[in-house]
C-alpha positions, 0 to 999 in steps of 0.5 A: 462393478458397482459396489466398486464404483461407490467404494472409489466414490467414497475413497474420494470424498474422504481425500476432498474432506481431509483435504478441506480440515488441512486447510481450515486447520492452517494457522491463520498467518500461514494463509493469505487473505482476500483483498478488503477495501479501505475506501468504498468510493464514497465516504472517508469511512475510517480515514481523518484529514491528516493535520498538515500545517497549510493543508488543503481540502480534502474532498470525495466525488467519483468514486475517489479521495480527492486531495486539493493543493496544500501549502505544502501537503493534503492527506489522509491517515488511516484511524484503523487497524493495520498490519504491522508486516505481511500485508500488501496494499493497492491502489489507483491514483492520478496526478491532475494539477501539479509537478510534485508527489501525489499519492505518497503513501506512508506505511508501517515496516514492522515496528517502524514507518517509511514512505513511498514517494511517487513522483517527488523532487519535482515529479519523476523521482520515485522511491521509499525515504528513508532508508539508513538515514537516506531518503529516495533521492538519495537511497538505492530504491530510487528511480524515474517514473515520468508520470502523466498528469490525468492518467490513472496508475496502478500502485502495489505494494508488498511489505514482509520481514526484510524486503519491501517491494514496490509496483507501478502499473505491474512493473517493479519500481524497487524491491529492496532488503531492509533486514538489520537496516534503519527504517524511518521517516524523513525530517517535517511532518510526513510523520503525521501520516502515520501508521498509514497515510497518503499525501499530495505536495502542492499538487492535487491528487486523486486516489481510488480502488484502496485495498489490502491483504495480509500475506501468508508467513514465510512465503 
């Protein structure tokens, strides 16, 4: 009886370290990351002031990346590295004075950029510009979101070949197929948040709790 109990025994620690060397074996763009943060609270560690012609101040305090009103835009733009497709993003933002966009985010698309509006064309418009030319006012990622000033939302989204999607608050605000479509950035100088930027218009903005993660290939 023994003898039997520590031949299972050993039949299972074999099956728990192959199990294990498959794993590590994996290509690393067929296994999904843990989520690393952009912003430790504090400092902009990694971020610069994007150079909109009439910014406004940029500040930290709270535990958030603080964008005061400009004339038009305040932002900021990632100086790092940034996956290209295959990645996730998340975030926490509210909107504290203002009627317009307050954590926009521009984002790469594979080898393109678009931008998440939330909450333009006066506060409840949300969508991703520009699609075939067409911005989110105009594109079929648009919808309305009445967004609350002083209130913290939750923001995600997901980037891979083809499909972009896009999260408020855990509900899907647009899950569109961009596959042979035209990917690019609206007319002005949004283009300045590139590669990975979040802006406010003439509104201040608060935004927290940034991270990412690549995603697995193929999923």
């Amino acid at each position: 009886m023994l003898s039997i109990r520590r031949s299972s025994f050993g039949a299972v620690r074999v099956l728990v370290i192959f199990a294990a060397t498959a794993v590590a074996s994996l290509p690393a763009q067929a296994q999904q990351s843990e989520w690393k943060p952009l912003f430790d609270g504090q400092l902009l560690n990694g971020w610069r002031e994007t150079p909109f012609t009439g910014k406004g101040k940029v500040e930290t305090g709270g535990g958030s990346i603080l964008l005061l009103p400009g004339a038009p835009m305040t932002g900021v733009t990632w100086t790092g590295e940034f996956p290209k497709t295959n990645y996730e993003i998340r975030w926490e933002a509210r909107r504290v004075q203002g009627n317009d966009f307050f954590s926009s985010l521009t984002f790469p698309a594979g080898g393109a950029f678009a931008t998440w509006v939330t909450g333009g064309w006066g506060g409840d418009i949300v969508g991703m510009s520009c699609i075939d030319g067409w911005d989110a006012s105009e594109n079929e990622t648009r919808t309305y979101f009445n967004f609350e000033n002083g209130r913290w939302y939750g923001f995600r989204l997901e980037v891979r070949p083809g499909r972009v999607k896009a999260s408020i608050d855990g509900q899907t605000v647009f899950d569109v197929d961009i596959d042979g479509r035209e990917i690019s950035l609206r007319r002005g100088e949004i283009n300045r948040s590139a590669p990975l930027g979040f802006a406010a218009y003439a509104t201040r903005g608060e935004i927290r709790k940034v991270e990412y993660r690549t995603l697995a290939s193929g999923r």
